[in-house]
C-alpha positions, 0 to 999 in steps of 0.5 A: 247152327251157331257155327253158321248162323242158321239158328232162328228162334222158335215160336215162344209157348205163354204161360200165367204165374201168379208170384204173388202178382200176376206175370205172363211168362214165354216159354221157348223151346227146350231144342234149340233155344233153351239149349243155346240160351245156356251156351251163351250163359255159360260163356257171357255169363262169367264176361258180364260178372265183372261189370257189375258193382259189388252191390247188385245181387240177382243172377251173381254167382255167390250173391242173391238175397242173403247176401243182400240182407247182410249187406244192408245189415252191415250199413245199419250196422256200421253208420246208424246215422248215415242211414237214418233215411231209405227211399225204396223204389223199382222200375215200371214193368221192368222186362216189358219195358226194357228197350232193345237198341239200348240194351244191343249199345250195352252189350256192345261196350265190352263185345265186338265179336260180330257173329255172337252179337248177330246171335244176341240180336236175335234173342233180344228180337225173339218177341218180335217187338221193339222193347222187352225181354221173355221173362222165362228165357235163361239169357232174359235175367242176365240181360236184364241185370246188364242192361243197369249196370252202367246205372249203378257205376253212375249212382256209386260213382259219380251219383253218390260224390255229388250227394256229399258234395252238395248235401254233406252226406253218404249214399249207400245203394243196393240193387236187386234186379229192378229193385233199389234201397237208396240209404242216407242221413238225408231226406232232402238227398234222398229227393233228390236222388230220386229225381236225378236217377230217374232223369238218368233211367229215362234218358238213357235207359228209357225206363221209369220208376213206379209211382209208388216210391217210399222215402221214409225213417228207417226205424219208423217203418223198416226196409221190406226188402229181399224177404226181410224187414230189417232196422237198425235194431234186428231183422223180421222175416217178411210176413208173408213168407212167415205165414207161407212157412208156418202153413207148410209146416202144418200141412207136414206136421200130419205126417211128421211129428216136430219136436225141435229145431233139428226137426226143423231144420231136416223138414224145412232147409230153406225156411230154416235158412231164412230163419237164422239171418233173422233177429234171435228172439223172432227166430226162436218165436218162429221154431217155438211156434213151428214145434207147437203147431208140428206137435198139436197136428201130429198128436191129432191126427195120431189120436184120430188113428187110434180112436176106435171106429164108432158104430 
């Protein structure tokens, strides 16, 4: 099929989420689609890598929402005054919006085999529309990611010299897929980022910030980003991901006792993962509440099995 171009794209399946908020994910067929989907993935996967800057982390071999956090942990860190500031932002209904002549330039910057872009055409025209991407299929992640890429080279690159030139101040940018933490000294520069990014996003890009952008004191308020809230004075797992975590751990502890950290860490790898990129105190209040709530269900559900049956 890709040898002679026969593949054509099946009929996509739909399907609600809800995560936290609702979304409309397509389904495509397991054989061919999602088949060839990875094939592309596994070649253009490794070629798009390298057009990426160093800070932007979905769908990056090696990255993702850690290595996020730490990243901006470490420009708190670093430079407590030059990050004074943060405007947080991310694009209105990004893959609905995601417009496909600009995306095929994009992809046609760094690929001129023909018949791989036929192939990639297809795929991008697989919803029969002239914009968006099937959140669902493999190759809408990467694509997705691809189609800002260039944006962030203009924000670190040129974006970021005016910054200083005009304002005197570092620029500090961080993207996850269509979320963005801009981080500077300035609040006038962080203005007028926002004007000059979303100038670019819709010019170029023909996508547009939220309306529900923040511009804000970091210490006052914390960046709630990528599952933490963080300032430059510790790091707070994100409050819904913390109630998430403590609900599993009751639902567990009617079968398991918890008596420790390593309790904790054997029933709950990922959240224990979480947990040790926050601040010290709040981790040991995490397992400290954990081990309470693990002991206190297990010891009555035990005492329930052990009561004598009543007449």
């Amino acid at each position: 099929m890709l040898r002679y171009e026969t593949y054509k794209p099946g009929e996509y399946r739909t399907k609600k989420i809800h995560d936290p908020k609702e979304r409309e994910i397509m389904i495509a067929p397991f054989f061919p689609d999602r088949i060839i989907h990875h094939c592309i993935i596994n070649v253009l996967g490794q070629h798009w890598t390298h057009i990426f800057i160093k800070n932007t982390y979905s769908c990056i071999k090696g990255r993702g929402t850690h290595k996020c956090m730490l990243d901006v942990r470490h420009a708190l860190m670093r430079d407590k005054k030059g990050t004074r500031m943060c405007l947080k932002t991310d694009i209105k209904k990004c893959y609905d919006n995601i417009d496909h002549a600009a995306l095929k330039l994009i992809i046609r910057i760094t690929i001129a085999d023909e018949q791989l872009l036929r192939l990639l055409d297809k795929i991008i025209d697989s919803n029969g529309k002239e914009k968006g991407l099937p959140i669902g299929n493999y190759t809408s992640q990467y694509l997705a990611n691809l189609y800002f890429a260039y944006f962030d080279h203009w924000v670190v690159e040129e974006l970021a010299a005016l910054v200083r030139r005009l304002f005197g101040c570092k620029l500090y940018y961080f993207r996850y897929m269509d979320d963005m933490v801009f981080l500077s000294e300035s609040s006038e520069a962080l203005h007028f980022v926002l004007d000059m990014a979303g100038l670019y996003l819709a010019a170029e890009l023909k996508v547009e910030f939220k309306k529900n952008w923040q511009i804000f004191p970091v210490d006052d308020r914390s960046i709630d980003y990528v599952g933490f809230k963080q300032n430059h004075h510790g790091v707070l797992m994100r409050k819904s991901i913390l109630l998430r975590f403590y609900k599993k751990s009751i639902k567990v502890a009617r079968n398991n006792p918890i008596h420790n950290e390593t309790d904790i860490k054997h029933l709950f790898p990922s959240e224990y993962g979480w947990a040790l990129r926050c601040s010290e105190q709040h981790k040991q209040n995490i397992f400290n509440t954990v081990i309470q709530n693990g002991q206190k269900y297990f010891i009555n559900r035990a005492a329930l099995a052990d009561a004598p049956a009543s007449n």
